[in-house]
C-alpha positions, 0 to 999 in steps of 0.5 A: 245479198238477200235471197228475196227482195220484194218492192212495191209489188201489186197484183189485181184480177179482172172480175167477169163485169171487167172491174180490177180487183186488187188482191196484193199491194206489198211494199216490202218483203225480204228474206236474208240468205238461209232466212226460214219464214212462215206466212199466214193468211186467210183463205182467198188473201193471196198468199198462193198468188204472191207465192206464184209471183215470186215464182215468175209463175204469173206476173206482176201488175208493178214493182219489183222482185229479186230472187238470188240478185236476179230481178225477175220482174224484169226477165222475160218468160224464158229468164224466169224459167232459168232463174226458177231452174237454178235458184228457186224451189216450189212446193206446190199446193197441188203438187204439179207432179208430172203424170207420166214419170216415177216419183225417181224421174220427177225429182230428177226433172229438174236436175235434166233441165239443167242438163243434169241429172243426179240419181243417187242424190235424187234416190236420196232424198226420196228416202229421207221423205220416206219414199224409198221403197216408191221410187219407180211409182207413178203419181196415180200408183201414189197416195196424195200424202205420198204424192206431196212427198214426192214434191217436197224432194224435187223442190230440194233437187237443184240446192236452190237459194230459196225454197217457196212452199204452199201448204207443205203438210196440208195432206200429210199425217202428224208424223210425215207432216213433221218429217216433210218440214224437218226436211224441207227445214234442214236440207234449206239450211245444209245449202244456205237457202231462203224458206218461205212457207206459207199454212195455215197450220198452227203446228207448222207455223209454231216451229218458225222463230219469225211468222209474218201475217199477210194481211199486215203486208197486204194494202190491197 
């Protein structure tokens, strides 16, 4: 079964005058299980956009996608949401870390809406992102590069079958950029999962054995 299957997937925005814009028409894309694959593209070519659909953050205008042999293209919202909690992890561009918590508390946030909650694996991977001494942080009391380690951690909280991330080291210094990917990387493969990265980094993709260009993909 693979981790990801992508069929006839097509995504258009509507423009102020009201005219569809295309932005992805993808006929295929699969990640077998514990695939590791990097995506590049152009700014503005929709690589966050087909990230966010495989997600079920947004949704699609047709096709089908199957995370895990769950289609959730199919699913309504509350579906998504489930299949996002036990089988998918995102490393956001923007990190979406919760203001209010710890760095400790947004890693376990996961775990607690699978009625959950595992401190001391949480704890861990906190510190293989070098965070260990920032477990009772808040976001504001963390730098950015900070703050996208934080994220790197709770993406990998539930062991999900496949891992999304956006620009991962896009905020990071050469050395915590290589150790937030070694990590992402690693902790993918101990757990059998699926790694989509997207960047634009020459040093990221240079690491991935397989790099697909959007704009092969992409008919829009």
């Amino acid at each position: 079964m693979d981790a990801l299957a992508v069929e006839g997937l097509r995504k258009a925005y509507v423009a102020p005058d009201g005219e569809r814009m295309p932005i992805l028409d993808v006929a295929e894309l699969r990640l077998a299980e514990g695939a590791q694959v990097a995506l590049r593209g152009r700014s503005g070519s929709g690589k966050t956009t087909l990230l966010n659909l495989i997600a079920g953050v947004l949704r699609a205008d047709a096709g089908r996608i199957t995370v895990a042999g769950f289609e959730i293209t199919a699913l309504p919202e509350a579906g998504r949401d489930r299949v996002r909690a036990d089988c998918l992890g995102y490393v956001f561009q923007t990190f979406n870390l919760l203001q209010g918590l710890t760095a400790l508390e947004n890693v376990l946030l996961p775990m607690m809406l699978r009625g959950g909650g595992d401190r001391a694996r949480a704890a861990a991977l906190l510190e293989r992102v070098g965070m260990k001494d920032r477990l009772a942080y808040r976001p504001r009391q963390l730098s950015v590069g900070q703050q996208q380690r934080v994220a790197v951690a709770r993406a990998l909280a539930n062991r999900p079958k496949l891992v999304l991330a956006d620009e991962p080291t896009g905020n990071l210094d050469e050395q915590h950029a290589g150790e937030a990917l070694r990590l992402l990387r690693d902790v993918c493969r101990e757990n059998g999962a699926a790694l989509l990265v997207v960047s634009h980094d020459a040093r990221v993709l240079g690491q991935f054995e397989r790099v697909l260009d959007l704009k092969e993909l992409n008919r829009a």
